[in-house]
C-alpha positions as CSV (number, residue, x, y, z in Angstrom):
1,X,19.2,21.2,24.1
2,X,15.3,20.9,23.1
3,X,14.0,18.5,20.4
4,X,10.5,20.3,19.5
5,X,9.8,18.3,16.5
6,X,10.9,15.6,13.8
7,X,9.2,15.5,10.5
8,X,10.9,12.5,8.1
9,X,10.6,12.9,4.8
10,X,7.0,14.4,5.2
11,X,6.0,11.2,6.7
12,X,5.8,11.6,10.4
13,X,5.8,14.3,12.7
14,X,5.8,14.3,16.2
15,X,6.5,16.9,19.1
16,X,8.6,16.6,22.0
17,X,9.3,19.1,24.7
18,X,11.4,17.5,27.0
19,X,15.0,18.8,27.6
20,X,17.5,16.7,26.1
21,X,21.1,16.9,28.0
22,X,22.8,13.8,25.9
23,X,23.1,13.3,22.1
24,X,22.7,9.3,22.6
25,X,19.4,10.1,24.2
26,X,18.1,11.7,20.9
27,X,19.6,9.0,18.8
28,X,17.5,6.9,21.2
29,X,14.6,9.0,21.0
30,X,15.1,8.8,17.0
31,X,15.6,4.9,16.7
32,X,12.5,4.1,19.2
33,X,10.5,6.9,16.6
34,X,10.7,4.9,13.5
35,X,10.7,2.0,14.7
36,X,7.0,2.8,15.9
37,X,6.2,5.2,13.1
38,X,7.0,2.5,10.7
39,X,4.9,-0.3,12.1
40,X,7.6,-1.9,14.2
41,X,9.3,-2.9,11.3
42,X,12.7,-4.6,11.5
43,X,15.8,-3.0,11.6
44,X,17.2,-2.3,8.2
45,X,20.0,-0.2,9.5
46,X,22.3,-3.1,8.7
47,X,23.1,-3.7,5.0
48,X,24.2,-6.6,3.2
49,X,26.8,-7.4,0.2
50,X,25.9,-9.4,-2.7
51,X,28.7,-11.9,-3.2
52,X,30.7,-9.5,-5.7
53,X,30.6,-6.2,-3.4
54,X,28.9,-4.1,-5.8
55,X,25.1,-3.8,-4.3
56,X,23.0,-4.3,-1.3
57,X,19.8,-5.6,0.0
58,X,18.3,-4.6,3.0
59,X,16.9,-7.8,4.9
60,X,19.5,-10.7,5.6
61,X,18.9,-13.6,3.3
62,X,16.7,-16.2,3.7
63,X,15.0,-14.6,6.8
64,X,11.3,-14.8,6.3
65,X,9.7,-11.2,7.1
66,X,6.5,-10.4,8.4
67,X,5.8,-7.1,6.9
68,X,3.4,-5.8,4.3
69,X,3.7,-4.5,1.0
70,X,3.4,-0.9,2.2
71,X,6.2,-1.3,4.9
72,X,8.5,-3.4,1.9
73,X,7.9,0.3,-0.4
74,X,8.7,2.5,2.9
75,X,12.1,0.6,4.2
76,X,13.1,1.3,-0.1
77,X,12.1,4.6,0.0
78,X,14.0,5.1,3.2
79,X,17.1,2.9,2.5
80,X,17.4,4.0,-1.3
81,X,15.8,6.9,-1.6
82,X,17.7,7.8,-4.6
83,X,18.3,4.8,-6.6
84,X,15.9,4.4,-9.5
85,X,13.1,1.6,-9.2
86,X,11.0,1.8,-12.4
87,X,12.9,2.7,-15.9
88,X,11.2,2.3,-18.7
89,X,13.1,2.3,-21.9
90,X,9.8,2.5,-24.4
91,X,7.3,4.6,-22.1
92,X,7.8,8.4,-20.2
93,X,8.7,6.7,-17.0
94,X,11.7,6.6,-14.7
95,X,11.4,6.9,-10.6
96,X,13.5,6.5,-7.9
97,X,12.2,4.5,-5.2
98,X,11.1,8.1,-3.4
99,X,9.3,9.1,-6.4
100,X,7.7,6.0,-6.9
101,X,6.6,6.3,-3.1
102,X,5.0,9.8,-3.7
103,X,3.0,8.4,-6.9
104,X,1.9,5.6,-5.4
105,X,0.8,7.5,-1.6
106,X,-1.5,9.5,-4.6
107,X,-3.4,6.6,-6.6
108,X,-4.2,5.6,-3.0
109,X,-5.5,8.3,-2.0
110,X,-7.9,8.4,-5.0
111,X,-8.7,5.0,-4.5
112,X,-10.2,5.4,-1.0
113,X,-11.9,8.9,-2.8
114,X,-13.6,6.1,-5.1
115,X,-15.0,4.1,-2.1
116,X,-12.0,1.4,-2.2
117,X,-12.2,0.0,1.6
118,X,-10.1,-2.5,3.0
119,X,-10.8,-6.3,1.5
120,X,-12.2,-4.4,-1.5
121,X,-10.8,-5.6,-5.1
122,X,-9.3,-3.8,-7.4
123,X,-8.8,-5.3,-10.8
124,X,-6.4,-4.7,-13.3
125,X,-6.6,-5.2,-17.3
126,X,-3.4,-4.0,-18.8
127,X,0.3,-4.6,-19.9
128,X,2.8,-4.0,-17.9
129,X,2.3,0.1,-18.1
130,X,3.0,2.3,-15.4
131,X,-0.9,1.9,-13.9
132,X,-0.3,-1.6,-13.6
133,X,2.5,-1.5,-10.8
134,X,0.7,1.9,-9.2
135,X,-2.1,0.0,-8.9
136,X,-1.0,-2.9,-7.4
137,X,1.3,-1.0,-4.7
138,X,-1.5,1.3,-4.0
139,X,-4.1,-1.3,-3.5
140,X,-2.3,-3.4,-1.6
141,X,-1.0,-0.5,0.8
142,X,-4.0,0.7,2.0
143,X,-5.8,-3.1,2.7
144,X,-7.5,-4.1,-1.2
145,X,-7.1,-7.0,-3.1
146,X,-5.6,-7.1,-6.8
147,X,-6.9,-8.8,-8.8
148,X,-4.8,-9.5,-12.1
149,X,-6.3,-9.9,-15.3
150,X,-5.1,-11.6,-18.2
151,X,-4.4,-9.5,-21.2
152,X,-5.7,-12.2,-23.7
153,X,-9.2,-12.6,-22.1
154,X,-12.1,-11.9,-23.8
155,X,-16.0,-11.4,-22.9
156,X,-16.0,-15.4,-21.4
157,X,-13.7,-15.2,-19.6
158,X,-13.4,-11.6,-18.4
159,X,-17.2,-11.8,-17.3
160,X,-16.4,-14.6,-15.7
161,X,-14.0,-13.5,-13.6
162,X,-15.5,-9.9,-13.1
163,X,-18.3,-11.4,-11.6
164,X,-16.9,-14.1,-9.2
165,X,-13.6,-12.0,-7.8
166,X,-16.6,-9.1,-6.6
167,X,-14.9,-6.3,-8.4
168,X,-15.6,-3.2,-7.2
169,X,-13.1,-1.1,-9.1
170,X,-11.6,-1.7,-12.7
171,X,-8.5,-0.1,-14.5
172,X,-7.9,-0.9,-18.0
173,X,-6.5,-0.1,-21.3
174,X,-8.4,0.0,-24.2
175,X,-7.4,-3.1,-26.0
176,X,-4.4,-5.7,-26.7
177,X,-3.8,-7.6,-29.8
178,X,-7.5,-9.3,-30.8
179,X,-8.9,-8.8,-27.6
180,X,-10.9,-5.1,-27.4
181,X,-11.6,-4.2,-23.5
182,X,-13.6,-1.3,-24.5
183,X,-15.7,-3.0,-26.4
184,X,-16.4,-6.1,-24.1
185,X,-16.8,-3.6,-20.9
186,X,-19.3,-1.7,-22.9
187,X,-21.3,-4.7,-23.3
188,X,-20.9,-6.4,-20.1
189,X,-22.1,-3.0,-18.9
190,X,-24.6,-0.8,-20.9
191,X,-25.2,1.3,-17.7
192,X,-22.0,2.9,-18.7
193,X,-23.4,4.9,-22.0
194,X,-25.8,6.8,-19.5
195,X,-23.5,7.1,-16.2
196,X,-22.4,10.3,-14.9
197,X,-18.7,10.2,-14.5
198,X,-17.5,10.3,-11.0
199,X,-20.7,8.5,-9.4
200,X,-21.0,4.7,-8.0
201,X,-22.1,2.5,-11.0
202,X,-24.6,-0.1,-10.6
203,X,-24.3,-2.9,-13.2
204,X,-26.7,-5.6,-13.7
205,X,-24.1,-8.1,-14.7
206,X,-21.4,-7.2,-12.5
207,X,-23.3,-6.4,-9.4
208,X,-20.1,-5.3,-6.6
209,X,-18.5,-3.1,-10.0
210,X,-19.1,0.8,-8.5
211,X,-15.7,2.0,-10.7
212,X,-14.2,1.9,-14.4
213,X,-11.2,3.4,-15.0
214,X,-9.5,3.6,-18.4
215,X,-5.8,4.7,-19.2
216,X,-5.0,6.4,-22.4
217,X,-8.3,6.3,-23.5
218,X,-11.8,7.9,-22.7
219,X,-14.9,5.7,-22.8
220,X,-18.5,6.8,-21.5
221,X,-19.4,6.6,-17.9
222,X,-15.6,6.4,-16.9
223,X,-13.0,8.3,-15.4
224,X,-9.7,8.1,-17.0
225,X,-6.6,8.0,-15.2
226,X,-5.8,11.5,-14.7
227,X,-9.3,12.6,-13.9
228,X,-9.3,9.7,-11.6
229,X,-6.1,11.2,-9.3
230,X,-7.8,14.6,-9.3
231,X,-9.8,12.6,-6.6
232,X,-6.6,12.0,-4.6
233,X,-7.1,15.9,-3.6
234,X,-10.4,15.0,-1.5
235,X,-8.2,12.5,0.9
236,X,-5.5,13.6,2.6
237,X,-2.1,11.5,3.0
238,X,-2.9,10.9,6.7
239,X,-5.6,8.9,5.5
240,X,-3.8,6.9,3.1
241,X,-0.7,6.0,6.0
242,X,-3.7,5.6,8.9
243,X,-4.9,2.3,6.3
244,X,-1.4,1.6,6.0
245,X,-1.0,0.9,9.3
246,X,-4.0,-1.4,9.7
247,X,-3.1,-3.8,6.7
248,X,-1.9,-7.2,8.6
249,X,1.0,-9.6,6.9
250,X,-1.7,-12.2,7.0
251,X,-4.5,-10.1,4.8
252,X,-4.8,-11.2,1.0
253,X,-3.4,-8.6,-0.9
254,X,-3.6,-10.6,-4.2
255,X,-6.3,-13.0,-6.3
256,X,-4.9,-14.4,-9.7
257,X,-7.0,-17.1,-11.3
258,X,-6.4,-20.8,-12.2
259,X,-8.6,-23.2,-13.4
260,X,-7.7,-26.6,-11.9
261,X,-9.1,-29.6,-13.3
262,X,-12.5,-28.7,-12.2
263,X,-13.2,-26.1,-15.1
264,X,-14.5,-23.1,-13.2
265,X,-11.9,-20.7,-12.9
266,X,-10.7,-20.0,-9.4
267,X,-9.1,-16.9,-7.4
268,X,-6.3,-17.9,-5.9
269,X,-6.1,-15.5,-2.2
270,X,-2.3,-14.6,-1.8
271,X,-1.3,-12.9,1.0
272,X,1.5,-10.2,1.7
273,X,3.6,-13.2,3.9
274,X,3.0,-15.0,0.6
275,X,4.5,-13.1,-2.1
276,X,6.9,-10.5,-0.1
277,X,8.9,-13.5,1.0
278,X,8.3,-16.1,-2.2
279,X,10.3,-13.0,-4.3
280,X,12.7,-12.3,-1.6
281,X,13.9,-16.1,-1.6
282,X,13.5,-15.7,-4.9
283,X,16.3,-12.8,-5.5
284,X,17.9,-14.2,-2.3
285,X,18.8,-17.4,-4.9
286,X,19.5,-14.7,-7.2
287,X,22.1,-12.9,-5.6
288,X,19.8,-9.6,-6.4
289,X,20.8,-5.8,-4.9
290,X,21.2,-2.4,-5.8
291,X,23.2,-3.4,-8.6
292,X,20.8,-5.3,-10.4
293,X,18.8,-3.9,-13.1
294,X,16.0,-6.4,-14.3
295,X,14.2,-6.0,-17.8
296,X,10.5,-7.6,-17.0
297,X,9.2,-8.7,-20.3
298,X,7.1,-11.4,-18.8
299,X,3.2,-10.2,-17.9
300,X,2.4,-9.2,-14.7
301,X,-0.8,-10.5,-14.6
302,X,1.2,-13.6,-14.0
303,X,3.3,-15.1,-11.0
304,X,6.2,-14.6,-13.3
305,X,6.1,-11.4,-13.6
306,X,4.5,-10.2,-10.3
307,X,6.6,-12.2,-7.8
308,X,9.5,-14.0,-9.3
309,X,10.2,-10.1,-11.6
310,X,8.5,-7.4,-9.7
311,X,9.1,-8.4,-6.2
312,X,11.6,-10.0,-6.8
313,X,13.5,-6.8,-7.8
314,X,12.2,-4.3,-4.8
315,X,12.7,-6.1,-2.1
316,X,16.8,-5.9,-2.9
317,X,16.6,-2.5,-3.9
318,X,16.9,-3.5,-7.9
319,X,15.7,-1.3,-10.6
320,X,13.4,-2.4,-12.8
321,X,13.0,-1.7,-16.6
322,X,9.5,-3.2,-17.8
323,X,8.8,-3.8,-21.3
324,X,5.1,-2.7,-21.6
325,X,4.7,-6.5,-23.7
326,X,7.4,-8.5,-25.2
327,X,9.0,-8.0,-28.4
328,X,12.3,-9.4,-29.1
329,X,13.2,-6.3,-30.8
330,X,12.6,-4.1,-28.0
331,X,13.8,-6.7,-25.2
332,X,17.2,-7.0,-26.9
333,X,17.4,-3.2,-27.9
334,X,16.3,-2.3,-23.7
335,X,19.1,-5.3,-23.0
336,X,22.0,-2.9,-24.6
337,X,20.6,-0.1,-23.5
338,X,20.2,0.0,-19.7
339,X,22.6,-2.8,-19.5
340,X,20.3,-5.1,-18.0
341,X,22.0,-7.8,-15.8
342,X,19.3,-10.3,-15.6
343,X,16.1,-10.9,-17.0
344,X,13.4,-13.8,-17.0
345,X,11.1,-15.6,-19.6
346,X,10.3,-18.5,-21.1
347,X,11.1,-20.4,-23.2
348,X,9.9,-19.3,-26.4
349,X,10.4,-15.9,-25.3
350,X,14.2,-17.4,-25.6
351,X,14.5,-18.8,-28.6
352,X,12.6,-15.4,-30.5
353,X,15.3,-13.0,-28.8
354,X,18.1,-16.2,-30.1
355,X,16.1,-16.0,-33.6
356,X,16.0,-12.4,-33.9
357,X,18.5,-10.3,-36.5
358,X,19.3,-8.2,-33.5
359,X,20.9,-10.7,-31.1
360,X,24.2,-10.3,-32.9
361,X,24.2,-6.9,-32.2
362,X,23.4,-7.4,-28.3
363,X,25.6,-6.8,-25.4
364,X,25.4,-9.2,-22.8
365,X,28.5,-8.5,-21.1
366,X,26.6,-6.9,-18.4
367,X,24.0,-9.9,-17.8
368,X,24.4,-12.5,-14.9
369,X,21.3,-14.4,-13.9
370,X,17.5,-15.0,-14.8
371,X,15.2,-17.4,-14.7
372,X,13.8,-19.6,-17.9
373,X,10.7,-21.3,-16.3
374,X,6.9,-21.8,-17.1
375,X,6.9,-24.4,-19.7
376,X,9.1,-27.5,-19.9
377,X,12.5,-26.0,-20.0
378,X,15.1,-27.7,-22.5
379,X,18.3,-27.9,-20.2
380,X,20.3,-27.2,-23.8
381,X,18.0,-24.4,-24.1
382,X,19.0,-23.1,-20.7
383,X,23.2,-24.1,-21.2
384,X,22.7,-21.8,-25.0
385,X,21.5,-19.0,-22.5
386,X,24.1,-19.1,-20.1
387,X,26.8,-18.9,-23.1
388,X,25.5,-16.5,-25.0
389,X,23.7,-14.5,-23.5
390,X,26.1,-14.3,-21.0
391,X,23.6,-16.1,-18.1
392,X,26.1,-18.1,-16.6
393,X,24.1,-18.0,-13.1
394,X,21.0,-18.8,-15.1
395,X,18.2,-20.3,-12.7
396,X,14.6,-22.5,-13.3
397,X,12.0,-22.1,-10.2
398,X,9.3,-24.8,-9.9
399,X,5.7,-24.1,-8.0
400,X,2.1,-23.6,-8.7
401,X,-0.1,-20.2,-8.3
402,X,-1.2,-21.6,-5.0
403,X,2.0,-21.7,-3.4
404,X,2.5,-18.2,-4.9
405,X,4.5,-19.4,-6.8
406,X,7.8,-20.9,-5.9
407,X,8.6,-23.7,-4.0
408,X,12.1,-25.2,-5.5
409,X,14.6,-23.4,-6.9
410,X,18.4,-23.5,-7.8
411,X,20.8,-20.9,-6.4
412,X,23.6,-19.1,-8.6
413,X,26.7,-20.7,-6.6
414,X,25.8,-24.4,-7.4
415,X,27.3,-26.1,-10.8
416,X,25.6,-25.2,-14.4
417,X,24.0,-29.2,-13.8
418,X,22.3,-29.2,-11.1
419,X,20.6,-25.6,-12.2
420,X,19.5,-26.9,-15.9
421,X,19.1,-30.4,-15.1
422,X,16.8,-29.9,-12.0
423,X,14.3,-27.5,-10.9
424,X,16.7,-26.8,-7.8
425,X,16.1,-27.8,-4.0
426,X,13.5,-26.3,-1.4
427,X,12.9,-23.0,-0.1
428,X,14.0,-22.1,2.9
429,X,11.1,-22.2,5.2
430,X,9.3,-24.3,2.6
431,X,8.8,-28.2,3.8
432,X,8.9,-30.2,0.4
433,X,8.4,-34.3,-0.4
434,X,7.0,-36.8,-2.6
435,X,4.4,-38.8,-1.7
436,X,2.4,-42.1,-2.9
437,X,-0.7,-40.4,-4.9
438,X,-2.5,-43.3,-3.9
439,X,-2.2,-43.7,-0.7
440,X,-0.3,-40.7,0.5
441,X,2.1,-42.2,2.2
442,X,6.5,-40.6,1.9
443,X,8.4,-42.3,-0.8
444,X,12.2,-42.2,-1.0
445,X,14.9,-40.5,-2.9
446,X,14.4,-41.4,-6.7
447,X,11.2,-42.8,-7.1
448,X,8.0,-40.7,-8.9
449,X,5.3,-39.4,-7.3
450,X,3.0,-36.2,-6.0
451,X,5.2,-33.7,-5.3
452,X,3.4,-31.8,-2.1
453,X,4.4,-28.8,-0.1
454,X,3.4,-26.8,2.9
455,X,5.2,-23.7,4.6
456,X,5.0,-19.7,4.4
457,X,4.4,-19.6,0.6
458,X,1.0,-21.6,0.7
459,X,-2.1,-19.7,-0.7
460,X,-4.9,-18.5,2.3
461,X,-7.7,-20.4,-0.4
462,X,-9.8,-20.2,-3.4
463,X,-12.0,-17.0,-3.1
464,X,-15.6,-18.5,-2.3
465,X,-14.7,-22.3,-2.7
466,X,-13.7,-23.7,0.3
467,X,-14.9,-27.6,-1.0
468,X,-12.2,-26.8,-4.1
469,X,-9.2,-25.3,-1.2
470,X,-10.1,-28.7,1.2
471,X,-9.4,-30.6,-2.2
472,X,-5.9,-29.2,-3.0
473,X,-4.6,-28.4,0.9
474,X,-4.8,-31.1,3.4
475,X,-5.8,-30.8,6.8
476,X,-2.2,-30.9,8.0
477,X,-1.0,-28.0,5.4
478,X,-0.2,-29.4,2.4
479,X,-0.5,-28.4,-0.8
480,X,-1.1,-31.0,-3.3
481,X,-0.1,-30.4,-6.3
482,X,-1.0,-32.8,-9.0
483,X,2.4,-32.5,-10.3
484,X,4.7,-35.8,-10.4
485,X,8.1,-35.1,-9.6
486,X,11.1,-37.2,-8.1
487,X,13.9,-36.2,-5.4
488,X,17.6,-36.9,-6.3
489,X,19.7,-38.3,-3.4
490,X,21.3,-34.7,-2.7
491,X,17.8,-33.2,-2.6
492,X,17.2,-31.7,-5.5
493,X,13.7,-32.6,-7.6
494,X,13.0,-33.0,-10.5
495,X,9.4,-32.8,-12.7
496,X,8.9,-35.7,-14.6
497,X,5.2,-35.2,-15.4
498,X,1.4,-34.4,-14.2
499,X,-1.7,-36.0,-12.7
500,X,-3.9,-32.8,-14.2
501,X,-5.1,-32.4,-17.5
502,X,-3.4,-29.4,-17.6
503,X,-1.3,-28.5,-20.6
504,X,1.2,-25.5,-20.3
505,X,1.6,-23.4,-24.1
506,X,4.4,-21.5,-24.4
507,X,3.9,-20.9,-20.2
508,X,0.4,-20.4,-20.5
509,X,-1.9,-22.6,-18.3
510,X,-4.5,-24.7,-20.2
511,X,-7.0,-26.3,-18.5
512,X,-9.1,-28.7,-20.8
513,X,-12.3,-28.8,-18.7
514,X,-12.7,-25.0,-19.3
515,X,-12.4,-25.6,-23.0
516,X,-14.4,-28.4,-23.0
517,X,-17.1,-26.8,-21.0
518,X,-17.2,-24.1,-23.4
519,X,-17.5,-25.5,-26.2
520,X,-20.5,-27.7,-25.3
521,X,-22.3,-24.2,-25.4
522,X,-21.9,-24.8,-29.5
523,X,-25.2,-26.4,-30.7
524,X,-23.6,-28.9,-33.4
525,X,-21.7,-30.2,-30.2
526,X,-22.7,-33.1,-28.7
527,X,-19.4,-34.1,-26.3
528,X,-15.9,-32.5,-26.3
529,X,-12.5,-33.8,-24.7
530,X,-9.1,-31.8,-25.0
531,X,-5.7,-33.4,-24.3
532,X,-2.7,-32.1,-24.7
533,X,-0.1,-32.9,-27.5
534,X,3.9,-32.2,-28.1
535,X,4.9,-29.2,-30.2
536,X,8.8,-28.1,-30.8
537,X,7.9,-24.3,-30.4
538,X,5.3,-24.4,-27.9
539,X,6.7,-27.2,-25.7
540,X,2.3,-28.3,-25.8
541,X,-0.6,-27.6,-27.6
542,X,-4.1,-28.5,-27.1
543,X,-6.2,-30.7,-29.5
544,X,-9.8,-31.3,-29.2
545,X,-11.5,-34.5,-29.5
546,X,-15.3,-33.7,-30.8
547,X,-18.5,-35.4,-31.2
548,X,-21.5,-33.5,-33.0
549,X,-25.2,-34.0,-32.8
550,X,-26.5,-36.2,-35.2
551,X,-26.8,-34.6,-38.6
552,X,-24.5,-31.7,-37.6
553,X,-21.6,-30.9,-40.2
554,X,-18.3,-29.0,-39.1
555,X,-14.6,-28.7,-39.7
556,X,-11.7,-27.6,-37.8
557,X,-11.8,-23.7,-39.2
558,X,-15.4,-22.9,-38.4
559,X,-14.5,-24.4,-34.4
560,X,-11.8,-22.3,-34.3
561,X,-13.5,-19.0,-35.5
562,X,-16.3,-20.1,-32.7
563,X,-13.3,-19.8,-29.5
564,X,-11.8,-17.1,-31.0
565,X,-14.7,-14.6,-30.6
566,X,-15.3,-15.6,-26.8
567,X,-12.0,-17.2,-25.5
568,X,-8.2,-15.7,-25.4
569,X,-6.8,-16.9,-28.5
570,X,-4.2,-19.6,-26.5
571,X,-6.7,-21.6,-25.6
572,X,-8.4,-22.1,-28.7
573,X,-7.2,-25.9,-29.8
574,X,-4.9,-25.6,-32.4
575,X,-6.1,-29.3,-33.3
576,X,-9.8,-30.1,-33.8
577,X,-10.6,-34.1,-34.4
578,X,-14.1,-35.3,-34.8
579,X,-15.2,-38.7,-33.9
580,X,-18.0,-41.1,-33.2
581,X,-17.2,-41.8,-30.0
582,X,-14.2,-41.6,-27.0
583,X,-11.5,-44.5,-26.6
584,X,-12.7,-45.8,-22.9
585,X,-11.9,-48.5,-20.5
586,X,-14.4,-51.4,-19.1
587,X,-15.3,-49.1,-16.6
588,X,-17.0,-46.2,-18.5
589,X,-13.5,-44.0,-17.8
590,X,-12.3,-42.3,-21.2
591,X,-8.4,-42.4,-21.9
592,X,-7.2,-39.4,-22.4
593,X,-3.6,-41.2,-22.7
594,X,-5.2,-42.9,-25.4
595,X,-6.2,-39.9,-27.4
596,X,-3.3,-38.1,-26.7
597,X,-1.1,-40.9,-28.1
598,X,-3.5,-41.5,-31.1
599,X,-3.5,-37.7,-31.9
600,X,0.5,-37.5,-31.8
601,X,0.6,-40.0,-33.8
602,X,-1.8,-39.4,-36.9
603,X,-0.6,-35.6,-36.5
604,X,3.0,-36.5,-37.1
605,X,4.5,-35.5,-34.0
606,X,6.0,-38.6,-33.0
């Protein structure tokens, strides 16, 4: 017989003329095809079980893969063409992964008809709406950077981060809560009251900005979403695969931002090996496949919801039901609904679904797993979950942005114990130990120190501060965490406290030197410190030590009002305490032990 052509699924085509006398020579011929049309990706002809026989995955677990974000969406596409991966229950959403495919091949497309090149970045500034995960697939597959966005931000911190990441191209919704994009955009960039829609910008503040686009809203100077994938028609799909194809495993594909203790914000370069296999381990742990359907109420502008949720999910063939932000309301209502069988949060996010007059009504027969993490996690808050919510496989993951994020975690087959009580063992592939802060040298089973790590999950740097990346990663690969954590005997850690400032809020990241910094632009302020002190709802909450110029009057109100018109809201102290002067050793050194033990104490925490 002749083969004259293959076409699959409108992908790839190619001609052969050759006679073909024997049927295993064409399965041959179609093996060695997509194997070479799919960027020698691995052979996902085998399936795997998870351990109660009702789903697959594709990729045998635990084996770290060297593919890209684009190749991860193809082998879906391909293997589950028809099972659904996005399901909204509040928005006018549902694709399989095929679909999803098609929509995302498109918003690429009208990216590179915007002038997005490879290494470009491509910013983000919403909830968890359809345009966020579009953007992020369709980004990444054709060689640009995302760059999330916090949706608390405001003009600080958003020109801020504008400015250093070198955005070139912005989606965003028009506002969240008390933070208003439009309005901050609008000021960051006047140019955009006079732009012709459609044409580069050229911003004075944000110099490498050429594109705004806005979903569900219009705004001067900007395309909005729909107008923007009109573009798509100018670039045709062989231009979106031929960038596919170039895009290495090793490339950044994403920049989230962490502070650190040095107070300028950093973008944290994440690469496809990074994240593609940090999630995979990550469901791996999970038992996650087809069979899985995850409600994602955590934001996606964080780790949480980006790697340990999203790709967590479609790289084991899970459907995903995102909850555009979280409401306990419509988490619980989306729970009985599309009878989700694992979800992750943290804590507080627990405790308002527990608190909530609908968690009676709530079936959670269908739930199995999810992970409580980002704050400190309350093992009897984690042991409630697993009974009544039906988490009995319930999970906590330990890491840090820069090792994208995870680098311990439980597994569901170990005992309820060592999952709550520990933040689980290494990942695979992922070299973990404690060292001597001091003098860096190994110390044994159950003593406290730095808990460092090095392996495939380790960030490439910090976008344009290579003094700040030699600081955290040494020159033999490890990642230095600042966190002070102890093994147990049967090699499972445990976190038992910090050498950073930081202070974590409901599993948001506070970094005191950024507060501190900012406030010293107030006048009446002469020096600032921020420590951290307990809360019972919050797990932490920042409270700000200030000194004002001589003569200056203030209270607690009119500093708040001052961080709440330039800074997300969570970051604001909740506590303001003015002094005359710092408590400080012999040498000079201030005690932040000191002030966080004072301010406990004359707050009433203690």
């Amino acid at each position: 017989m002749y083969w004259r052509s293959l076409n699959y699924e409108g992908y790839f085509t190619v001609d052969w003329n050759t006679e073909v006398q024997d049927a295993d020579i064409v399965l041959t011929h179609f093996v060695n095809f997509i194997s070479r049309a799919s960027g020698e990706r691995k052979n996902t002809s085998v399936l795997y079980e998870n351990r109660s026989h009702t789903g697959t995955f594709p990729w045998k677990k635990y084996e770290v893969l060297d593919i890209t974000f684009g190749q991860v969406l193809d082998t879906m596409a391909e293997t589950y063409p028809d099972q659904y991966a996005f399901k909204y229950t509040t928005l006018d959403y549902t694709r399989t992964y095929r679909e999803f495919r098609r929509d995302v091949d498109r918003v690429a497309a009208a990216f590179i008809a915007l002038g997005v090149k490879p290494g470009y970045h491509v910013a983000v500034w919403a909830t968890n709406i359809p345009a966020w995960f579009l953007s992020f697939w369709a980004a990444t597959k054709i060689g640009a950077v995302l760059v999330t966005v916090n949706t608390a931000y405001k003009i600080h911190e958003a020109e801020y981060l504008l400015r250093q990441s070198d955005t070139h191209t912005l989606v965003m919704i028009e506002s969240v809560k008390e933070s208003n994009y439009k309005d901050i955009i609008a000021e960051l960039c006047p140019e955009l009251a006079t732009h012709r829609k459609g044409d580069p910008l050229f911003a004075k503040k944000l110099p490498f900005l050429r594109n705004v686009i806005t979903v569900g809203f219009d705004m001067d100077g900007a395309l909005n979403w729909d107008q923007m994938l009109e573009k798509a028609d100018s670039v045709p799909i062989e231009e979106v695969r031929r960038r596919a194809s170039m895009v290495k495993p090793d490339d950044v594909c994403n920049m989230q931002y962490t502070s650190g203790t040095t107070g300028f914000p950093k973008g944290v370069m994440l690469t496809h090996k990074n994240i593609i296999n940090n999630g995979k381990t990550i469901g791996d742990r999970m038992d996650i496949s087809t069979a899985d359907r995850m409600m994602i109420q955590v934001p996606m502008f964080h780790c949480f919801g980006m790697v340990l949720s999203m790709t967590n999910l479609m790289t084991h063939g899970g459907t995903i039901c995102p909850m555009p932000y979280f409401s306990p309301k419509s988490s619980l209502a989306c729970i009985n609904q599309e009878k989700i069988t694992c979800f992750n949060g943290v804590p507080t996010m627990f405790i308002a679904m527990f608190n909530h007059e609908d968690f009676a009504k709530t079936d959670f027969s269908f739930m199995r797993t999810g992970i409580m993490a980002g704050a400190n996690c309350p093992p009897d808050l984690m042991r409630r979950a697993a009974k009544e919510m039906h988490m009995t496989e319930i999970l906590s993951v330990y890491g840090q942005t820069e090792s994208s994020p995870g680098c311990t975690m439980g597994e569901v087959n170990e005992d309820i114990d060592h999952r709550v009580e520990t933040v689980g063992s290494a990942f695979p592939g992922v070299e973990c130990k404690i060292i001597d802060p001091e003098t860096g040298k190994d110390l044994p089973d159950g003593e406290n120190g730095e808990f460092v790590a090095r392996g495939f999950n380790i960030m490439k740097g910090y976008y344009k501060m290579p003094e700040a990346t030699a600081k955290t990663i040494d020159s033999d690969g490890w990642l230095h965490t600042g966190d002070i954590c102890c093994r147990t005997e049967d090699g499972y850690y445990k976190v038992t406290g910090r050498l950073k400032d930081m202070i974590i809020r409901g599993g948001e990241n506070i970094y005191p030197r950024e507060i501190e910094e900012f406030y010293l632009t107030n006048p009446k302020v002469r020096d600032v410190q921020v420590v951290g002190v307990k809360d019972k709802i919050y797990g932490e909450e920042a409270c700000a030590w200030v000194i004002l110029h001589e003569g200056q009057i203030s209270d607690e109100a009119e500093m708040k009002e001052y961080g709440y018109k330039s800074m997300a809201r969570h970051k604001v102290p909740r506590y303001f305490v003015f002094v005359d002067n710092f408590p400080m050793n012999a040498a000079g050194k201030i005690l932040k032990y000191k002030m966080k033990e004072e301010s406990e104490k004359s707050l009433g925490l203690v």
